[in-house]
C-alpha positions as CSV (number, residue, x, y, z in Angstrom):
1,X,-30.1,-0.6,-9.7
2,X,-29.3,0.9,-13.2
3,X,-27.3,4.2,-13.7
4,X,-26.3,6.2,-16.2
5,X,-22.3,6.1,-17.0
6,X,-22.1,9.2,-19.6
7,X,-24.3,9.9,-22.4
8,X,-23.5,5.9,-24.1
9,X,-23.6,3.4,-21.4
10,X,-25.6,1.8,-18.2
11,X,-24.1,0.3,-15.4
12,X,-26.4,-2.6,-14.4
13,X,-25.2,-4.8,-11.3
14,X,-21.9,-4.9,-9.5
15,X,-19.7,-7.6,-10.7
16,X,-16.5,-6.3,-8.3
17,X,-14.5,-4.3,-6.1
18,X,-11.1,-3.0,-6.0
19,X,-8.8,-0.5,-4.5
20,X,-9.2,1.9,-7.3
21,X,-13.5,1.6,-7.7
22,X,-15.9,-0.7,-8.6
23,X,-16.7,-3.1,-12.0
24,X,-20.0,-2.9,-13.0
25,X,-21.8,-5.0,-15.6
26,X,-23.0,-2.5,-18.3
27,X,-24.8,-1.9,-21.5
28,X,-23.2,0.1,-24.4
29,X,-24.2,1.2,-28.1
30,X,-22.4,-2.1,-29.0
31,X,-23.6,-4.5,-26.4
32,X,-22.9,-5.7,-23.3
33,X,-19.2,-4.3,-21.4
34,X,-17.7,-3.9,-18.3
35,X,-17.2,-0.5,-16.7
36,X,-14.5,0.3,-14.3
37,X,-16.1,3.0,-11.7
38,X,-13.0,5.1,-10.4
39,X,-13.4,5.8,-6.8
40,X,-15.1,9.1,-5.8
41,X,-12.1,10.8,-4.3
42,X,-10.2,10.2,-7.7
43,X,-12.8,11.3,-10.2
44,X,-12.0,15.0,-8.1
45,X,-8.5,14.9,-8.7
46,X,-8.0,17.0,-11.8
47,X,-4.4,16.7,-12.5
48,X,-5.7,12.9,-12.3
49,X,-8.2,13.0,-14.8
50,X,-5.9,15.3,-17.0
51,X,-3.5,12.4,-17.0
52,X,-6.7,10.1,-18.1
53,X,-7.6,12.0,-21.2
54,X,-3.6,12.2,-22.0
55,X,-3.5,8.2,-21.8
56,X,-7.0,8.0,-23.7
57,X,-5.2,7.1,-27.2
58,X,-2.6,4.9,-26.3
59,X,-5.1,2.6,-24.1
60,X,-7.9,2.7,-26.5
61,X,-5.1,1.6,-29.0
62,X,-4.2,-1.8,-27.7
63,X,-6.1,-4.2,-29.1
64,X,-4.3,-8.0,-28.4
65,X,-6.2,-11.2,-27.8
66,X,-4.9,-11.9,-24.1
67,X,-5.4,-8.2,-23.6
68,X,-8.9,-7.1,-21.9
69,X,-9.5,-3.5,-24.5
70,X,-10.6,-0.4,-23.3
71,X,-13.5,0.7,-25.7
72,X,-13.9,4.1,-24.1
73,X,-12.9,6.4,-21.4
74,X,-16.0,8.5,-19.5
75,X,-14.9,11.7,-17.8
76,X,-18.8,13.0,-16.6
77,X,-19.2,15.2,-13.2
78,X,-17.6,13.4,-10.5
79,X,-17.8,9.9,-13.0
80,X,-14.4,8.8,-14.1
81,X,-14.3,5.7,-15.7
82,X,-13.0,2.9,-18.5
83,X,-15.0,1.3,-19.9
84,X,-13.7,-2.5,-21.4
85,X,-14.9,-5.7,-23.0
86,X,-16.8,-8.0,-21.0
87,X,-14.8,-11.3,-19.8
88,X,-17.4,-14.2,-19.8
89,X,-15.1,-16.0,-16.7
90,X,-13.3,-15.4,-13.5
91,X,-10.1,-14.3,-12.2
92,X,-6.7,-16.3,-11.5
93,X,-7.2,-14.9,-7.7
94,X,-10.6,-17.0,-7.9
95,X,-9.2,-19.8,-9.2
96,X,-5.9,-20.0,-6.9
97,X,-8.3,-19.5,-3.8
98,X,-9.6,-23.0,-4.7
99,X,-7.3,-24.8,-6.2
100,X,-4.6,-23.4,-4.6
101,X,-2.5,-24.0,-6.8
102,X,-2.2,-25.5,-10.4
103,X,-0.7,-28.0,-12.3
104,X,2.8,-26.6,-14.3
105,X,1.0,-27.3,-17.7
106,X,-2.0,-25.3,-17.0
107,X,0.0,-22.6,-14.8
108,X,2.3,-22.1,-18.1
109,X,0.1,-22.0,-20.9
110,X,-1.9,-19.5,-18.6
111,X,1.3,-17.0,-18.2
112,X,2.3,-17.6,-21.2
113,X,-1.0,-15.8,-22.8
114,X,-0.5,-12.9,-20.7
115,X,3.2,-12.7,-21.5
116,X,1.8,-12.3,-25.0
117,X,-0.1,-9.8,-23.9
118,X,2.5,-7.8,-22.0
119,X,4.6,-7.8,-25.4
120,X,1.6,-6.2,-27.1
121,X,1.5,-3.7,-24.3
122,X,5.1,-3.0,-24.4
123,X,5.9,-2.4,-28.0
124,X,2.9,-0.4,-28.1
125,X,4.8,1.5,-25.1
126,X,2.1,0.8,-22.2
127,X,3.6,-0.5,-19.2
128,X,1.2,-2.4,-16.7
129,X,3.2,-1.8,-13.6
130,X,0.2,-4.2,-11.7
131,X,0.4,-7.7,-12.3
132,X,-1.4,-10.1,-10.1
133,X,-3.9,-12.7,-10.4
134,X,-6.6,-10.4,-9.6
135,X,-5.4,-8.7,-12.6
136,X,-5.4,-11.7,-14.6
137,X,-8.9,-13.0,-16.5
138,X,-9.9,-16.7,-17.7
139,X,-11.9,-16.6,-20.5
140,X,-14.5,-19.3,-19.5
141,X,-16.0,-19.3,-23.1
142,X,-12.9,-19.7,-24.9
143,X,-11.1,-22.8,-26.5
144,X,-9.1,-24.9,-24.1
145,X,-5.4,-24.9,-24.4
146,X,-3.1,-27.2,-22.8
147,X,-3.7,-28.9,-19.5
148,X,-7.4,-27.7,-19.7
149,X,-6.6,-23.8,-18.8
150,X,-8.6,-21.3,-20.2
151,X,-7.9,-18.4,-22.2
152,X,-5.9,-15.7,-20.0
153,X,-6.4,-11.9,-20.8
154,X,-5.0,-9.0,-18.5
155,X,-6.9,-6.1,-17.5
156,X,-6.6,-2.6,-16.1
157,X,-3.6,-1.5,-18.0
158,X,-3.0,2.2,-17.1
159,X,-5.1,2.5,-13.7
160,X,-1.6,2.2,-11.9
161,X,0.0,4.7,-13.9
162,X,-3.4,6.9,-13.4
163,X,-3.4,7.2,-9.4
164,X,0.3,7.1,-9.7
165,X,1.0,10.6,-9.0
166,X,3.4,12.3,-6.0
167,X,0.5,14.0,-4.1
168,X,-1.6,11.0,-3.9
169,X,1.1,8.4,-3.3
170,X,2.6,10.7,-0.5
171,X,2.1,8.5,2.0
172,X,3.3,4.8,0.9
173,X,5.7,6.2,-2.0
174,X,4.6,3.0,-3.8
175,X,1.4,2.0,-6.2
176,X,1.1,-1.8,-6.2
177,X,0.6,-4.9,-3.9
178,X,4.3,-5.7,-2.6
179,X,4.3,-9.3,-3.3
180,X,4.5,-8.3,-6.9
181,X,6.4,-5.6,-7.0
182,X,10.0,-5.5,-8.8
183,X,13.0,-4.6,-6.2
184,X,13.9,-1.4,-8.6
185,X,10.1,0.3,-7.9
186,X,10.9,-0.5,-4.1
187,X,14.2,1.7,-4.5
188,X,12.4,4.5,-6.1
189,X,13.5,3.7,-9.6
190,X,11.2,4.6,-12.7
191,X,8.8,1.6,-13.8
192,X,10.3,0.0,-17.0
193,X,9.0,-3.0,-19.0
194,X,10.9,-4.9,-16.7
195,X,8.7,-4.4,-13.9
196,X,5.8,-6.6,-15.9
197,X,8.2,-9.2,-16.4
198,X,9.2,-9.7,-12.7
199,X,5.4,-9.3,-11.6
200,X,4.7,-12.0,-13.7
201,X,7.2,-14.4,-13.0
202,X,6.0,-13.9,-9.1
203,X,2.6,-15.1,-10.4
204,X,3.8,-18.1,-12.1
205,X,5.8,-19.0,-9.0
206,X,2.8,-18.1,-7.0
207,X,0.4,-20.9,-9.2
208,X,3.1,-23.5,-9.3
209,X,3.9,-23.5,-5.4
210,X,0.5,-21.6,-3.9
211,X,2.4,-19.0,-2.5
212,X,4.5,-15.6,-3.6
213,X,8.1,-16.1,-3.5
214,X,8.5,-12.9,-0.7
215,X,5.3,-12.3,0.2
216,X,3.7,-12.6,4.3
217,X,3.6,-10.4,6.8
218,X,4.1,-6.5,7.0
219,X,4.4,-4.7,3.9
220,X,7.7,-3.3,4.9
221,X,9.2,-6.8,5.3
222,X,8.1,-8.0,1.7
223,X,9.7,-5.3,0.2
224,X,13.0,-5.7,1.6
225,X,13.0,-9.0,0.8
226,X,12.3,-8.3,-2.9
227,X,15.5,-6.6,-2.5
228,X,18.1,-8.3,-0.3
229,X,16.5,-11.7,-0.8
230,X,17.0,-14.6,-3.5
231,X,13.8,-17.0,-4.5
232,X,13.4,-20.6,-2.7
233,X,13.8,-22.8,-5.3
234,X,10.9,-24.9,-5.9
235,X,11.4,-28.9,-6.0
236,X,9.8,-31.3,-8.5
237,X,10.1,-29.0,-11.6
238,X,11.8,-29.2,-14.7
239,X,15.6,-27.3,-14.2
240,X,14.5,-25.3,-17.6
241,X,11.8,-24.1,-16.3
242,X,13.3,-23.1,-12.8
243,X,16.1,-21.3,-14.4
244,X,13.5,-19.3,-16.3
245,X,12.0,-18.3,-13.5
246,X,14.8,-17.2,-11.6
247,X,16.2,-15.6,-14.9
248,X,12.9,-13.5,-14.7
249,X,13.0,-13.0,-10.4
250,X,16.7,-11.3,-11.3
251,X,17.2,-8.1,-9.0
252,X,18.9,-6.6,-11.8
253,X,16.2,-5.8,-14.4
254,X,18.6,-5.9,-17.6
255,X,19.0,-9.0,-16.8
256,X,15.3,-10.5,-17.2
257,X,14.0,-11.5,-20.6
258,X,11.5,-9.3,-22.5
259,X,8.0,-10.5,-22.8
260,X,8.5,-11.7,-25.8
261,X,10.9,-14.1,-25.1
262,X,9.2,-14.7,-22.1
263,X,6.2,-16.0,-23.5
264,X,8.0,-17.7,-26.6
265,X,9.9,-19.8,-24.0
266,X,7.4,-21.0,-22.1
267,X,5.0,-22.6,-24.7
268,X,8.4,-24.6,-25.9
269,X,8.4,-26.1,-22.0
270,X,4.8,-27.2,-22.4
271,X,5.5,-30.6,-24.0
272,X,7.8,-31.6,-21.2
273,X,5.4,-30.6,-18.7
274,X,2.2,-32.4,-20.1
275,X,0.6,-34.5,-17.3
276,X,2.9,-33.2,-14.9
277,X,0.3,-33.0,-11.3
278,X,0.5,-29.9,-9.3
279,X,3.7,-29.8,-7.0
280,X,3.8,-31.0,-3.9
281,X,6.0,-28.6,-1.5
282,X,5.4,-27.6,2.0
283,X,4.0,-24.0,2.4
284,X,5.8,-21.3,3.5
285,X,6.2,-21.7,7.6
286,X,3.9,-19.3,10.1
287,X,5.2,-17.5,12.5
288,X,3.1,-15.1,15.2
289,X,2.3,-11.8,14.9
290,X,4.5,-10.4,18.1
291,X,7.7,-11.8,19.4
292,X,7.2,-13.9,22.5
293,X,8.6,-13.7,25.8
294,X,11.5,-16.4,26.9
295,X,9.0,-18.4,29.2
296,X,6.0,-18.0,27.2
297,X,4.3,-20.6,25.3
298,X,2.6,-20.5,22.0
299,X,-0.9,-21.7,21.7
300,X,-2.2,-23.4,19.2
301,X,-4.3,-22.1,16.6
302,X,-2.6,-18.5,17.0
303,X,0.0,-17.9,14.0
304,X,-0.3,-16.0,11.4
305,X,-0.6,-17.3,8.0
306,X,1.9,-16.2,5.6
307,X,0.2,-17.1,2.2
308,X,-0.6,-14.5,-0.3
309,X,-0.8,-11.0,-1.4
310,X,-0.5,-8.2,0.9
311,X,-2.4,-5.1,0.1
312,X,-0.4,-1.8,0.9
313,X,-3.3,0.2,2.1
314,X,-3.9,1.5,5.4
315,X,-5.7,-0.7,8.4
316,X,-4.5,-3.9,6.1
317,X,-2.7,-5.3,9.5
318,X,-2.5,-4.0,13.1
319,X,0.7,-2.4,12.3
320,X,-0.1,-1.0,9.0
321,X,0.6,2.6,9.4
322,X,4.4,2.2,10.0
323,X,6.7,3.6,7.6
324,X,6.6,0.5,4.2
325,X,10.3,1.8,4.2
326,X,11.0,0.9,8.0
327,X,15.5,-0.1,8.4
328,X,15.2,-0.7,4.6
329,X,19.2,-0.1,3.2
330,X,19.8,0.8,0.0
331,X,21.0,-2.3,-1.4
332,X,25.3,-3.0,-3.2
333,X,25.9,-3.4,-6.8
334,X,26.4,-7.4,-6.0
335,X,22.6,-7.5,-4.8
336,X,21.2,-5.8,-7.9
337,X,23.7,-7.9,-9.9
338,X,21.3,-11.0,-8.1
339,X,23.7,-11.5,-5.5
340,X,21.3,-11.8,-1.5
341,X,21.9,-12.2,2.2
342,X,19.6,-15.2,2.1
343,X,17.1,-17.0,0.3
344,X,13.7,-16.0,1.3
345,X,11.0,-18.7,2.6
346,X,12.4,-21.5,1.9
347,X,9.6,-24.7,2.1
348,X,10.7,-26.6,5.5
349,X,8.6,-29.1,7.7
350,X,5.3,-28.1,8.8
351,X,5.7,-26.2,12.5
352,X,9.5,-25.8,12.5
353,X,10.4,-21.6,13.1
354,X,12.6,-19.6,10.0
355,X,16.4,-18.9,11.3
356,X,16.5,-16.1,12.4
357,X,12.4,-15.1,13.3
358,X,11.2,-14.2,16.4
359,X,9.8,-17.5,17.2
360,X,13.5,-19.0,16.1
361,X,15.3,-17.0,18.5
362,X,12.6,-17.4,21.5
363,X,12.8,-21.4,21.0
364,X,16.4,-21.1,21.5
365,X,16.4,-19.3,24.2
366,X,14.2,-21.8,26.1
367,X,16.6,-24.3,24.9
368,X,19.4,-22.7,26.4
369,X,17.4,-22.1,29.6
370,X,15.8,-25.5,29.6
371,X,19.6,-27.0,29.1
372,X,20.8,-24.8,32.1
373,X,18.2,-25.9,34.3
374,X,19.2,-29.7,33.5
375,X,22.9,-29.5,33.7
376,X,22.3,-27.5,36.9
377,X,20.1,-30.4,38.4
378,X,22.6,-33.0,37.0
379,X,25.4,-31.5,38.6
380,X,24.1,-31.3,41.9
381,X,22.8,-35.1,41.5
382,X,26.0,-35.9,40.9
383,X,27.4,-34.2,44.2
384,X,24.8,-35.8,46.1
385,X,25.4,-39.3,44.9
386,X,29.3,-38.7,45.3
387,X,28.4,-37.5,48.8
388,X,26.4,-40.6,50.2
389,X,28.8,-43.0,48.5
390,X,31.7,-41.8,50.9
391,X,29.5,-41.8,53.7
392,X,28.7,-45.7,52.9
393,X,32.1,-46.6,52.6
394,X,33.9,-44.6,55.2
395,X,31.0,-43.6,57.8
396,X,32.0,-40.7,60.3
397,X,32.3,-42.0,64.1
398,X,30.3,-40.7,66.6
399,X,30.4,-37.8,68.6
400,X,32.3,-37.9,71.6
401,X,31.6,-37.0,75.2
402,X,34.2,-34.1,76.1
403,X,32.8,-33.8,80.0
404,X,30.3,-30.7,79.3
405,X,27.2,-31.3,80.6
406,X,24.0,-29.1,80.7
407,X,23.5,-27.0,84.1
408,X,21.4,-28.5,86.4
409,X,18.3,-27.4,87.2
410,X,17.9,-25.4,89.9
């Protein structure tokens, strides 16, 4: 079903969904594009699309190779939309959901291109402020790099900052999925450059290991790890490359490298990584979704994986509509130095409970009430078996006869 997107282009078929509208396969004067469909209830909002004609120059001016341009921006009735080049490929969320995750060659060279990109985006003063692999492009038609990976371009540069605006984000105080999200936008803090670079060092994490370094469970929990927690490190990687990573991960965002650097320093770790397989670490452990009672036992089958990105929208989980900010502290100048309380999810044997979860503290207690039980049934073998031996060796004479008798019967 075609339909008219303006007075220049034709949305032809559906090529995806997201929180913010719908991509569509179109036609333009120049060919074939891809036009991102705002959602109904933002094409209304007219401080919203105010804010879109304001960005109009400064997104239709970045023009990079690992960037994913915006030909044109469509303001028409109740249509509010970008229209983009057309990718010939799939996304990195795609391509983690079945490989799960992907060699350290491959997974560099890919971040690497959008780090490029991010530098473009920067010095032309655009910040992103939504990196993810869903955000993330591989150009199927392109020229291989190293270890086989495609050609990565990012995409929807400015739709954050678009829906970004107090009215709308009322009710969460946050735009962004939380596994991604740099601990300074969880304190409230205005989105800097810095914000890309620590979304993007949680995706290369995220393709090396298969798994977010904070990420799982209720929104409100991944964000106060991003801020009170340090990464897991990740075994079977060069120490370079780990330091980089955590370099980027830092709490405090001065202390991350610009994108630049960023991507400059990863293409010098290719050649050490080159036929490197994918790692092999244990996934983060599961845990289930309610604490359970001391004498209850957990079936099988019935935890909670706690593997990927959480959305931050309502009805995402049955406990979604609590407060994202739920006992969050405001966190001490050590901590935003890079200092932590812990380190979050640390890899550990498959089926074993994190110190300090529910399921930790409910194991223990059956322990301890397990260990009771046995030491209370020891003991009183014990005082049996004491009590029988005396009776062997010194047995008690019998009773005597002290002259009462029954009374007769009558």
């Amino acid at each position: 079903m075609a339909r008219k997107i303006g007075s220049r282009y034709t949305a032809h078929q559906i090529l995806g969904r997201g929180s913010a509208g719908t991509v569509w396969l179109g036609e333009g004067p120049e060919g074939p594009v891809a036009i991102k469909l705002l959602r109904e209830d933002l094409a209304s909002d007219q401080e919203l699309v105010g804010r879109f004609v304001q960005e109009r120059t400064a997104l239709l001016g970045l023009e990079h190779p690992h960037v994913v341009s915006v030909r044109d921006l469509v303001v028409d009735g109740n249509d509010l939309a970008l229209v983009m080049d057309l990718v010939r490929g799939t996304d990195l969320r795609t391509r983690l959901e079945r490989e799960r995750r992907m060699a350290p060659e491959a997974a560099v060279a890919v971040v690497a291109d959008v780090a490029d990109g991010l530098a473009a985006a920067h010095a032309a003063g655009v910040v992103h402020r939504d990196v993810k692999p869903e955000n993330v492009l591989l150009d199927m038609q392109g020229p291989l790099g190293p270890g086989g990976s495609h050609p990565a371009l990012l995409t929807d540069f400015g739709v954050a900052k678009l829906i970004d605006s107090p009215k709308r984000t009322r009710a969460t105080k946050i735009i962004g999925t939380p596994d991604y999200l740099a601990p300074e936008i969880v304190e409230g803090l205005p989105p800097r450059a810095a914000v890309d670079i620590y979304a993007l060092a949680t995706v290369l994490y995220e393709l090396l290991a298969g798994f977010t370094p904070f990420g799982g469970g209720h929104p409100g929990a991944v964000l106060r790890r991003h801020v009170t927690e340090t990464v897991a490190p990740l075994p079977g990687i060069p120490d370079e490359l780990w330091q980089l990573l955590v370099q980027c991960l830092a709490k405090a965002p001065a202390s991350r490298l610009r994108a630049s650097e960023l991507g400059a320093r990863l293409r010098e770790l290719l050649p050490m990584l080159a036929g490197m397989p994918p790692l092999d670490v244990d996934e983060p452990d599961t845990e289930p979704e309610r604490e359970p009672s001391e004498d209850a036992v957990e079936p099988a089958g019935e935890r909670v994986r706690r593997r990927g990105a959480v959305p931050l929208v309502p009805g995402a989980r049955p406990d979604s509509n609590r407060d994202t900010h739920t006992s969050m502290r405001v966190p001490g100048p050590d901590e935003l130095a890079g200092g932590a309380r812990g380190t979050a999810r640390v890899p550990r044997a498959a089926g074993s409970p994190r110190p300090g979860s529910a399921r930790h503290r409910a194991v223990a207690r059956r322990r301890r009430i397990t260990l009771g039980v046995a030491g209370t049934l020891l003991a009183a073998a014990v005082g049996v078996g004491a009590w029988l031996a005396s009776s062997d060796d010194d047995p008690a004479p019998p009773p005597q006869d002290k002259g009462h008798s029954a009374p007769a019967s009558p």
